[in-house]
N, C-alpha and C positions, 0 to 999 in steps of 0.2 A: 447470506452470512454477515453477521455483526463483527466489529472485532474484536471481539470476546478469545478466540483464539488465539488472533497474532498478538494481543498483548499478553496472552498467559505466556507465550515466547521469550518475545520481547523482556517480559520481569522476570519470568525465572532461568530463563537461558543463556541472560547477556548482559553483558555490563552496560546496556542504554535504560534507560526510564522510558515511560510513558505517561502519560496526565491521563489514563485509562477513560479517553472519549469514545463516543458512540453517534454518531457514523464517523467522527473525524478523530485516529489517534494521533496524538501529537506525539512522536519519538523525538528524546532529544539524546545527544553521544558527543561528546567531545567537541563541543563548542559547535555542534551543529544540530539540524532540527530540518524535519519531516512531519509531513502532515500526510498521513495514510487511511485512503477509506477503500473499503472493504465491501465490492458487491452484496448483493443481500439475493436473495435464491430466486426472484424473481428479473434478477440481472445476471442469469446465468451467463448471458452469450453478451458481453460488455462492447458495449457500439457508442457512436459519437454521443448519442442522448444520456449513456451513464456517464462519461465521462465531462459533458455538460455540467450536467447536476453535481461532479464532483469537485469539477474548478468552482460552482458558485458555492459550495459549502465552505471553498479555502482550500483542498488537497492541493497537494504538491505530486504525490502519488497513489494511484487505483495497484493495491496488490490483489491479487487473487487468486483462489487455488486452479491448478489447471489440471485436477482430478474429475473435475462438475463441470469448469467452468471455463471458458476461453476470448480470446476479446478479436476482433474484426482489425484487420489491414486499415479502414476508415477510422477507427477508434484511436490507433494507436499516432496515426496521422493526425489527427485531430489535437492528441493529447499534446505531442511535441510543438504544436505551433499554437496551443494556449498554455504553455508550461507546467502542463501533467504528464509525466512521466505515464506510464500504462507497462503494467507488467506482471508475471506470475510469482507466485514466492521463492521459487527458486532464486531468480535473479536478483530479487529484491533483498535477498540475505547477502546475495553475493556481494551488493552494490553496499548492503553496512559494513561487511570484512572491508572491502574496500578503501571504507570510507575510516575502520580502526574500530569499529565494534568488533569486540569477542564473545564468542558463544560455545557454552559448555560443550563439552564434548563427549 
């Protein structure tokens, strides 16, 4: 998966932008900014090696859906201690309410 979805989200569900990039979107929201890449179908089962390739592109965070797709206990270890976050979209929306992104309802 591209993030072709999360940004269609992203612009029309919520008060953040995007710079609508591909593999890396940049979300920016209230004076803050994320960098989110988005497995692609042959990283369905997300482990230390995507999330390698996703710190060298510049992510900040791996969202992903956890419909297909799910990430390894090693992966998400990995992520925290190169400072990629790793996570499904659920939390990943949770973590912009959070942060004062709003999203239509």
């Amino acid at each position: 998966m591209s993030t072709n979805w999360l940004r269609t989200k992203i612009d029309e569900e919520s008060d953040a932008a995007s710079d609508g990039g591909d593999p890396i979107l940049t979300i920016t929201f209230h004076g803050g900014e994320e960098r989110v890449y988005c497995p692609n179908s042959s990283e369905y089962n997300v482990d230390s090696d995507v999330v390698e390739k996703a710190r060298e592109l510049g992510a900040t965070i791996i969202a992903y859906s956890n419909t297909w797709s799910g990430a390894t206990v090693e992966a998400k270890a990995y992520g925290r201690a190169n400072g990629v976050s790793v996570m499904p979209y659920g939390q990943f929306f949770a973590y912009l309410k959070r942060k004062g992104v709003g999203f239509a309802e």
